[in-house]
Backbone bond lengths (Angstrom), bond angles and torsions (degrees), N, CA, C in turn:
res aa  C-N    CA-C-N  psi(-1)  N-CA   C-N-CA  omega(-1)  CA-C   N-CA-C  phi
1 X - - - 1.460 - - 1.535 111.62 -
2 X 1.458 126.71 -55.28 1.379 127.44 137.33 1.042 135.28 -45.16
3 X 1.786 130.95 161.54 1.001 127.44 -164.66 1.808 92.62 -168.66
4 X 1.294 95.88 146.36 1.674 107.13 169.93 1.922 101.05 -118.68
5 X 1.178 102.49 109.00 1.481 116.28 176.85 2.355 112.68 -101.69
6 X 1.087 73.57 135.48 1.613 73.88 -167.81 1.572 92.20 -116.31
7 X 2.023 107.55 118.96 1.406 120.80 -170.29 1.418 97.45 -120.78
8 X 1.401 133.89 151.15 1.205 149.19 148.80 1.404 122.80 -101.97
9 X 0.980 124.36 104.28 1.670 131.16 -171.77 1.350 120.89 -135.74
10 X 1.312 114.63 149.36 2.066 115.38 -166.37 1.762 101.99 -130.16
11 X 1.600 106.10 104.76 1.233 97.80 -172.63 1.609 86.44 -146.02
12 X 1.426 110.38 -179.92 1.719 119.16 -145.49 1.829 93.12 -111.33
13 X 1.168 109.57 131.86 1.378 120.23 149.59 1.205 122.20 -85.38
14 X 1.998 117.87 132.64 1.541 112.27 -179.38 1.337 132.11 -76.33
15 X 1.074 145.47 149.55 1.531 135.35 -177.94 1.487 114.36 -31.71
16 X 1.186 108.57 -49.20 1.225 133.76 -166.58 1.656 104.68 -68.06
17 X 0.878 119.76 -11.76 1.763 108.68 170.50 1.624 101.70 -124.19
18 X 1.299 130.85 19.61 1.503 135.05 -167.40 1.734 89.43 -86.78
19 X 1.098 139.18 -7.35 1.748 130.46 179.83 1.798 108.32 -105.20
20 X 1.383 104.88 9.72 1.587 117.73 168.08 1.462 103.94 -76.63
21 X 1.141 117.43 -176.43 1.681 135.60 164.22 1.448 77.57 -86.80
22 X 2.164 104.80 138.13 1.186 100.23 159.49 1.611 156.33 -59.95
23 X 2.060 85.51 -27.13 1.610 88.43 162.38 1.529 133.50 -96.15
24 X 1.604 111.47 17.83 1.143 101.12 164.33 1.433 115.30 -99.21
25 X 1.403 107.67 -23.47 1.545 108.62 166.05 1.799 110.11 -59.69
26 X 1.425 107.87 -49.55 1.383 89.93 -166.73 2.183 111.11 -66.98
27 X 1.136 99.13 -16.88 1.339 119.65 170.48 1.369 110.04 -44.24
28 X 1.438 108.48 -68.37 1.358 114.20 164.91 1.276 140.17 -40.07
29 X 1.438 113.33 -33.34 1.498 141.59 -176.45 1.623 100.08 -76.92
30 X 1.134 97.89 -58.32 1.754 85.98 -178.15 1.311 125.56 -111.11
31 X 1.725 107.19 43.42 1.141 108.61 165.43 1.951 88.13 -112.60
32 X 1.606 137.96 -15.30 0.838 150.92 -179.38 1.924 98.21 -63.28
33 X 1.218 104.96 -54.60 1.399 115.05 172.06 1.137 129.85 -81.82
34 X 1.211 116.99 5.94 1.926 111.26 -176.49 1.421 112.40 -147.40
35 X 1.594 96.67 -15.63 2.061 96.36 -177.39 1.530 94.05 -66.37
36 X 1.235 101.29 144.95 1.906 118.55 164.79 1.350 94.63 48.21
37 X 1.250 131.38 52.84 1.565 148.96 128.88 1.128 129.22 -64.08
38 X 1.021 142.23 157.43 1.436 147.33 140.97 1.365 115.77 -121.90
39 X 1.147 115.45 112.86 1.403 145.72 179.83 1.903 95.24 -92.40
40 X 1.696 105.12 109.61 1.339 107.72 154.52 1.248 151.19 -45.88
41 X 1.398 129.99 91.08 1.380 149.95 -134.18 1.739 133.05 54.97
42 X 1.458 87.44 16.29 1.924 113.27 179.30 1.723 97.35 -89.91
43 X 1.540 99.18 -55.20 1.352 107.54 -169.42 1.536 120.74 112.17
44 X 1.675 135.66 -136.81 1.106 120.15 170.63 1.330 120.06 -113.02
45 X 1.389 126.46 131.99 1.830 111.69 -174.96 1.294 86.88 -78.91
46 X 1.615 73.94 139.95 2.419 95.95 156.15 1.369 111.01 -125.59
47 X 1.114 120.21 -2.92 1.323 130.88 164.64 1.387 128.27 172.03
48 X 1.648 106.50 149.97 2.027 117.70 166.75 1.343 90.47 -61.73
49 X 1.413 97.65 118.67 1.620 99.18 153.60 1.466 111.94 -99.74
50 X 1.340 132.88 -42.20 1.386 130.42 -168.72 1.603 103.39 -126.55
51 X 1.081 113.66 165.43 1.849 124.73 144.95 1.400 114.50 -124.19
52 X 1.103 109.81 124.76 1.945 114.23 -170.31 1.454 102.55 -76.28
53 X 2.062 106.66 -43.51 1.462 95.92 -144.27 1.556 84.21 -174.50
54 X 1.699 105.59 135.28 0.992 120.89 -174.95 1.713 121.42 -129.03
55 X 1.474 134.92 84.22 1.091 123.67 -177.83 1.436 120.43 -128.17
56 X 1.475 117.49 155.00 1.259 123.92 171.48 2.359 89.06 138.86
57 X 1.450 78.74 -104.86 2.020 92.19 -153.92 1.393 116.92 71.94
58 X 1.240 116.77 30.33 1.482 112.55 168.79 1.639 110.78 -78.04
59 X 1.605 92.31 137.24 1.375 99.19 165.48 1.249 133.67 -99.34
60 X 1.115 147.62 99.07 1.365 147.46 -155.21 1.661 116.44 -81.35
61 X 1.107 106.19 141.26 1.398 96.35 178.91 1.414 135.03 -51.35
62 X 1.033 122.22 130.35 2.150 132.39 -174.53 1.435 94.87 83.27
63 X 1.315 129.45 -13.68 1.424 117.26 -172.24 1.353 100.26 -92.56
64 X 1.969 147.54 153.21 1.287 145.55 163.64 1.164 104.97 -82.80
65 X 1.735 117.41 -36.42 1.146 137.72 -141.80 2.130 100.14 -70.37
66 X 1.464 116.63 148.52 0.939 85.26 -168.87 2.077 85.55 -108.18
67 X 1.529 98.52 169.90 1.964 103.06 -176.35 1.258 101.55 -110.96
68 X 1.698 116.81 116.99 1.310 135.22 169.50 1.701 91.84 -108.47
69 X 2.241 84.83 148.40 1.474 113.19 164.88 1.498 107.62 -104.84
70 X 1.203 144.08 108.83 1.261 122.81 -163.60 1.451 113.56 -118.00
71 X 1.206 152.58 175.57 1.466 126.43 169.12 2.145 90.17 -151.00
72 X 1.515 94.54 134.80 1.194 101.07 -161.02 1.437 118.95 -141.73
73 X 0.991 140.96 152.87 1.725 135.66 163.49 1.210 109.43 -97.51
74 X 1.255 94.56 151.02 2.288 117.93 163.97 1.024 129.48 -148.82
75 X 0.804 121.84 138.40 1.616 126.71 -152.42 1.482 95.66 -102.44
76 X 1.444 105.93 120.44 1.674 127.58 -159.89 1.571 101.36 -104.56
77 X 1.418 125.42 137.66 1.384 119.86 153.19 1.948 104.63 -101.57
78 X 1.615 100.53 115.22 1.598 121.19 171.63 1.314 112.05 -145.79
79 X 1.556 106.38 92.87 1.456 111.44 -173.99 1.498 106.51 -74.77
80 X 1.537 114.07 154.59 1.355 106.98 173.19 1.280 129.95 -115.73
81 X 1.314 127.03 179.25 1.781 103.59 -140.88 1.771 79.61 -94.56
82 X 1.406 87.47 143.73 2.018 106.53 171.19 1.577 90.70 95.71
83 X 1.449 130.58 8.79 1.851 123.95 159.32 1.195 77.07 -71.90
84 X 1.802 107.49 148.99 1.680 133.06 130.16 1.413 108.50 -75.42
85 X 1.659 118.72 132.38 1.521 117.19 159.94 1.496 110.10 -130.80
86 X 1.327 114.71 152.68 1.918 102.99 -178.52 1.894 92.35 -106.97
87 X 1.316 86.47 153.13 1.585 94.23 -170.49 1.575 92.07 -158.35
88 X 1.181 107.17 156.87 1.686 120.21 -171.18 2.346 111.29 -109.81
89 X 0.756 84.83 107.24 1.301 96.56 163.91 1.571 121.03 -22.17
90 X 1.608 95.51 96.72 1.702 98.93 155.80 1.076 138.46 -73.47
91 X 1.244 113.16 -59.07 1.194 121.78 -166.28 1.730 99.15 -130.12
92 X 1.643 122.10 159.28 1.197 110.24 174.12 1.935 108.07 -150.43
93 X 0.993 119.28 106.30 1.640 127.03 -174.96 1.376 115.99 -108.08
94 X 1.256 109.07 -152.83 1.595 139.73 174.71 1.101 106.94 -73.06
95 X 1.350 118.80 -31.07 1.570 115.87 -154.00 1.595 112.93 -115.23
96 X 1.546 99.83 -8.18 1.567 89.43 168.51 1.850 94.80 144.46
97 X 1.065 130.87 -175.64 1.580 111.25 148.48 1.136 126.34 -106.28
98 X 1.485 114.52 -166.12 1.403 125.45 -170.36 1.786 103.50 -141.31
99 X 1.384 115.75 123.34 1.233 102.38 -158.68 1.927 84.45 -137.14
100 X 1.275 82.26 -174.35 2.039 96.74 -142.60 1.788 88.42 -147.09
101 X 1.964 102.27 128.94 1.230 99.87 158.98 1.590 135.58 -124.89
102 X 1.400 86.96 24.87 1.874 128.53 168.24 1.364 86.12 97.02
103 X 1.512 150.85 -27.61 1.756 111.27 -174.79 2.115 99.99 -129.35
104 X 1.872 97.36 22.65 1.221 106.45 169.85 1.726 109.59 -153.62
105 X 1.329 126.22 118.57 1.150 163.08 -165.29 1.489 113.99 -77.01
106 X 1.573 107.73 -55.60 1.622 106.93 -159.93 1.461 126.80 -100.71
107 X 1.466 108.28 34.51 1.473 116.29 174.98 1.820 117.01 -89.23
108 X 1.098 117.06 125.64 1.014 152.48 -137.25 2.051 131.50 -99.51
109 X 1.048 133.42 28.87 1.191 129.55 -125.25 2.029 95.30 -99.47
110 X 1.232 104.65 89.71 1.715 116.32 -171.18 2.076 100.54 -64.34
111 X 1.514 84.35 159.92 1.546 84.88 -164.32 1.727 106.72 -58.74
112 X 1.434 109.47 -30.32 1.670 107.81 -156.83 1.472 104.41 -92.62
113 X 1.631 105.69 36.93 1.675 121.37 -177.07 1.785 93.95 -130.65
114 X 1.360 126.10 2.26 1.369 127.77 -169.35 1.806 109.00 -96.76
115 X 1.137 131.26 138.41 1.600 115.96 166.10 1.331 110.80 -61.05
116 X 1.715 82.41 163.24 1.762 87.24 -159.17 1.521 86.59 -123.80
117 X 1.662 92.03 164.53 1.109 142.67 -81.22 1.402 130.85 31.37
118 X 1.799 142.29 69.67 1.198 126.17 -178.24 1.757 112.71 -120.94
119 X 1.137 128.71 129.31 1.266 154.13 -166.28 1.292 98.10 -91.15
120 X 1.778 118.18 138.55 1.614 123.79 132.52 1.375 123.58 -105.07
121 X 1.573 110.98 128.77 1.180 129.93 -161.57 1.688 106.41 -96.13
122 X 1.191 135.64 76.09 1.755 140.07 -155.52 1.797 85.03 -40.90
123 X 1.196 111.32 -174.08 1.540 139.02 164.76 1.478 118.79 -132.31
124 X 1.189 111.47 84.99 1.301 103.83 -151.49 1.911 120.71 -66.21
125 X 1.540 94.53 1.66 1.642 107.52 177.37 1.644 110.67 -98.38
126 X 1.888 107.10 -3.09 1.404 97.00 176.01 1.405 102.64 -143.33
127 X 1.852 116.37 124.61 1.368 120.28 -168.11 1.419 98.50 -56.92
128 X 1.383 129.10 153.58 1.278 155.31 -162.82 2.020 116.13 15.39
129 X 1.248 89.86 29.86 1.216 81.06 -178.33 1.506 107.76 -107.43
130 X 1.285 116.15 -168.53 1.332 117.36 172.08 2.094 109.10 135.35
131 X 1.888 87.46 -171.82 1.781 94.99 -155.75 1.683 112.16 -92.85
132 X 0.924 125.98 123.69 1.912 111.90 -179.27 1.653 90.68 -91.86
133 X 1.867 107.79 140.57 1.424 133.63 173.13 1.745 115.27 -131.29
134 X 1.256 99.84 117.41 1.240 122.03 -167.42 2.024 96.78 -100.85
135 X 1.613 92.04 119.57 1.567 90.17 -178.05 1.345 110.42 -120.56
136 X 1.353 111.65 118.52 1.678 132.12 175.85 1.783 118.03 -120.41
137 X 1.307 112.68 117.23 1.885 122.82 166.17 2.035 82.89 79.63
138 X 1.260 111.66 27.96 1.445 114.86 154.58 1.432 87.62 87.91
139 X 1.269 151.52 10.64 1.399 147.92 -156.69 1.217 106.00 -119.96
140 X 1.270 135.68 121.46 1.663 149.90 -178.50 1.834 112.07 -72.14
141 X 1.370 113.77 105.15 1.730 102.27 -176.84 1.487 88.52 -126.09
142 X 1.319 106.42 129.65 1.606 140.11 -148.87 1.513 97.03 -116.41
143 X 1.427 99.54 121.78 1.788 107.69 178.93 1.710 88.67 -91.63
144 X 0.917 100.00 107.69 2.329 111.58 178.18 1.248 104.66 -118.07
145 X 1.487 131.02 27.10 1.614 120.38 152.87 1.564 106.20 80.61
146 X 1.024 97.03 7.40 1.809 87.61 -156.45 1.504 95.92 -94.28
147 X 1.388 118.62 -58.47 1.211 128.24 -135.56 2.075 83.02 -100.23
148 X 1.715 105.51 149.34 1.454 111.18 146.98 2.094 116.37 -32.75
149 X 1.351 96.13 130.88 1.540 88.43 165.66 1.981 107.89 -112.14
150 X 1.243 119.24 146.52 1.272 109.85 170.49 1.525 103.88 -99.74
151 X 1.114 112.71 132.03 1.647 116.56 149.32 1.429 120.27 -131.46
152 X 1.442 104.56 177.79 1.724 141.38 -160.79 1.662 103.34 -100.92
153 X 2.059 127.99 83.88 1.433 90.17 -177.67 1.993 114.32 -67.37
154 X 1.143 94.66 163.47 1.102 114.32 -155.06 1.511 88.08 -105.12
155 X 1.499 131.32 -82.91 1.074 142.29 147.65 1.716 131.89 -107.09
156 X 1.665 100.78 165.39 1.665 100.34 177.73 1.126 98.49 -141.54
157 X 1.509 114.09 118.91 1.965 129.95 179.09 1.550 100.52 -110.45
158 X 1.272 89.95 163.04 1.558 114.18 176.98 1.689 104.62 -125.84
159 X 1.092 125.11 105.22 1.393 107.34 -168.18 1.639 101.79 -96.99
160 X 1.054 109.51 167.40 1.715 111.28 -175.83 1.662 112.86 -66.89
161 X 0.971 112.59 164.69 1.809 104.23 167.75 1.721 91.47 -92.96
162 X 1.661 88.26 135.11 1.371 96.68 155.92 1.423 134.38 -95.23
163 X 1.086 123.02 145.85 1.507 145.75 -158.14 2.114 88.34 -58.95
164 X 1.053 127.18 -50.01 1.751 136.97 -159.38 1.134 85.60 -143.31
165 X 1.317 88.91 142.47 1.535 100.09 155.51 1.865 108.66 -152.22
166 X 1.145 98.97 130.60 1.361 120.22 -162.71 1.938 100.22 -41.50
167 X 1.298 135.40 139.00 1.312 139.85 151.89 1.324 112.79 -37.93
168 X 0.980 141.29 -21.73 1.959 126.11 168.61 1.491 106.81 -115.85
169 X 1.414 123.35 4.85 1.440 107.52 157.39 1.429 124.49 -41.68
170 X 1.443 112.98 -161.06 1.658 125.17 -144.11 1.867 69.79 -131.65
171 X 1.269 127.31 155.36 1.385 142.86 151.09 1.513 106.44 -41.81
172 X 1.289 134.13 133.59 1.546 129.05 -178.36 1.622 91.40 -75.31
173 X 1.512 117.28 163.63 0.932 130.15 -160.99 1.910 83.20 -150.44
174 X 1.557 91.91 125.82 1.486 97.25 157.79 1.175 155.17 -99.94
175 X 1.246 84.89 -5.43 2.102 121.21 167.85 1.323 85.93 -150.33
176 X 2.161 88.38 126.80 1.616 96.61 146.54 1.499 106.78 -140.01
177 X 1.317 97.29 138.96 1.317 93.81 176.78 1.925 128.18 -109.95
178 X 1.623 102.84 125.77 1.314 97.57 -178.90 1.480 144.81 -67.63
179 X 0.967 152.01 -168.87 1.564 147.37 162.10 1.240 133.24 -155.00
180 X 1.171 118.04 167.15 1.745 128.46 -176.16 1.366 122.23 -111.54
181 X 1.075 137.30 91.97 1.315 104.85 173.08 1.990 117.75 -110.59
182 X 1.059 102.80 48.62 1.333 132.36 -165.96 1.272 116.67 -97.84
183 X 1.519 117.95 32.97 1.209 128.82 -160.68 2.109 110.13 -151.75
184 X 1.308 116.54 157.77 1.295 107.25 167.92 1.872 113.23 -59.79
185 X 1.240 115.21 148.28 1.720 109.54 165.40 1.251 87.04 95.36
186 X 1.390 131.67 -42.70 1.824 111.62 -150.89 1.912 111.23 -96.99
187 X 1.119 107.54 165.61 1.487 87.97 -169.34 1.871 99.53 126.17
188 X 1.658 95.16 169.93 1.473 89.12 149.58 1.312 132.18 -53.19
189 X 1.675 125.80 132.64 1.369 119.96 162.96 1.023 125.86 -21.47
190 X 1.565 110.48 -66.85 1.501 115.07 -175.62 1.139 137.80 -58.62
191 X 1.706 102.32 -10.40 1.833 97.82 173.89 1.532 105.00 -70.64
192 X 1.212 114.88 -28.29 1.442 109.14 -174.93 1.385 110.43 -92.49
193 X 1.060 118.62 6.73 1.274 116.51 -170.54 2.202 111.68 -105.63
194 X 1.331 91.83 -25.35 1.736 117.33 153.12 1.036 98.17 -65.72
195 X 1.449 139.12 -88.35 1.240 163.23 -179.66 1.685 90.38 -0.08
196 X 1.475 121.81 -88.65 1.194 158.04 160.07 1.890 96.00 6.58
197 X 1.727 88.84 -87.87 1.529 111.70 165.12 1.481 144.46 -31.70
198 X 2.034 90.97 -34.11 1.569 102.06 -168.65 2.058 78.90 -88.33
199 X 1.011 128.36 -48.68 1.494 121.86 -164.81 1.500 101.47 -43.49
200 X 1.446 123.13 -67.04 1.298 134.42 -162.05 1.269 119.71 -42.86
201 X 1.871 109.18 -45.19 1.503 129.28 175.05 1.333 100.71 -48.16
């Protein structure tokens, strides 16, 4: 799910932080540029973990600013497809849900990735919202937000930025990652965790 990615990049420090130690200033600089990023097929930085190597500080003429080459690690979240991760339910529709793992948002779990037999139950007090119920041995098990869900990623895209984007779109998303839960184990905990319980009885 982590990852240590090793980048080399040449970008300018401002006058104004040149009376720091250089690598905590430059520290600063590219945690300004890369924290809660997504780097295309890197994934998302959550943090500088290291600096290998720091050269240049040339100052160029009319510029104060000084130009570092720096080469550095960050520790990336890019899960890969067939990880299990548990993540809690954001959002829940027609179309499948949308689940959250507090410092990532856009994972994805579409209805024709759900076990089947699975139902959407509308809410009739909230436009398109509402509960998905998965029915097995004639028994109704209700995805209710409550509980951890485990899933299977399935896939992880990077979609392009688009040029417009329509006024009632969705926020672009630059990694999203999809899921399964179309399998024994995956799902809310607790179905398996009854499951578990009802055998033993």
């Amino acid at each position: 799910m982590f990852y240590l990615s090793r980048i080399e990049h040449t970008f300018r420090v401002p006058p104004s932080l040149l009376n720091l130690p250089i690598e905590e200033a430059i520290k600063g600089e590219l945690e300004k540029l890369f924290l809660d990023k997504v780097i295309a097929d890197l994934g998302l930085c959550v943090s500088v973990y290291d600096i290998k190597s720091i050269e240049g500080g040339f100052i160029f003429p009319s510029d104060g600013a000084a130009t570092y080459t720096v080469v550095f690690r960050l520790i990336m979240f890019r899960p890969f497809v067939g990880e299990i991760i548990a993540a809690k339910v954001k959002e829940s529709n027609a179309t499948g849900l949308r689940l959250s793992i507090g410092f990532f948002d856009d994972i994805y779990i579409p209805a024709h990735l759900f076990p089947k037999p699975s139902s959407f139950k509308p809410d009739p007090n909230k436009k398109d919202k509402g509960t998905w119920e998965w029915e097995y041995d004639e028994e109704p098990y209700i995805i209710d937000g409550i509980d951890e869900i485990k899933y299977r990623v399935h896939n992880v895209s990077y979609p392009p930025i688009p040029i417009e984007q329509p006024k009632e779109a969705k926020p672009f998303a630059p990694m999203v990652i999809t899921g399964s839960i179309d399998e024994d184990g995956l799902g809310p905990v607790s179905w398996w965790v009854d499951a578990e319980e009802t055998k033993e009885s």
